[in-house]
N, C-alpha and C positions, 0 to 999 in steps of 0.2 A: 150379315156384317163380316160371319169369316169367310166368306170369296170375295170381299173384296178388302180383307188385309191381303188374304193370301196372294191374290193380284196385285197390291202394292208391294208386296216382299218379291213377286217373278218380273214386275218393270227395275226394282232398282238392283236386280241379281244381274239384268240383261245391260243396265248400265254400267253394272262394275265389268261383267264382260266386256264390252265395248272399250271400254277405257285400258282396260287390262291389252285389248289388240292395239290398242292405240301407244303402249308404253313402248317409249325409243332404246330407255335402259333397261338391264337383268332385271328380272325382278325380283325379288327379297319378301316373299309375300310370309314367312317365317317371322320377318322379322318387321313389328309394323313401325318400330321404331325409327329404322333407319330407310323406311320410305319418304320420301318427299313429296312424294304425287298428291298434292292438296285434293283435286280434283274424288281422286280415290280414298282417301282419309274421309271424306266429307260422304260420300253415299255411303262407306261401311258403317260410317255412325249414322247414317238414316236405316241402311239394314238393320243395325244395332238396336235403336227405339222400336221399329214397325214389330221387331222379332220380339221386342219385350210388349207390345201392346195387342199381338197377334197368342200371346201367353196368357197375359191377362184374360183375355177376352174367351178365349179358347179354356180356361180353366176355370174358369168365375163361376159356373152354372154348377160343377162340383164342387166347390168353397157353401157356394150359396147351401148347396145339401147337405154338406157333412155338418154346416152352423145348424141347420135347422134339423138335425138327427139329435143330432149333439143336446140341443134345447127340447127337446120332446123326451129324449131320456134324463134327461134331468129333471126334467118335471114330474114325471112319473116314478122314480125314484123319491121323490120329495114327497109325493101322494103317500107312496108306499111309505113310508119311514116317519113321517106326521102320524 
């Protein structure tokens, strides 16, 4: 599952490339306020999600461990101290 976030995050990297050769005006990439390029607004917020679900996903299996350390030493503390 993570090569194929990771490969969804290097097609929409190659589409803001593209787009970015494709811009007629300066670009302002500083400043994303004063961009008007819908086109480019609209895949950095798909980069945006894939980069937070490529986190998620990419970090989860460490969550998942530190909860379940976390609950085994609690438990055995609790042993101990009963």
């Amino acid at each position: 599952m993570l090569l194929y976030k990771q490969d969804k995050l290097s097609q929409l990297e190659e589409q803001l490339e593209h787009i970015d050769r494709e811009e007629p005006k300066v670009l302002f990439l500083g400043n994303y306020r004063r961009d008007d390029n819908i086109a480019r607004k609209q895949v950095l917020e798909e980069i945006d999600t894939a980069l937070a679900e490529y986190g998620r996903l990419r970090f989860y299996p460490l969550s998942s461990v530190t909860i379940f350390k976390e609950a085994l030493a609690k438990e055995k503390y609790d042993r101990f101290t009963s």
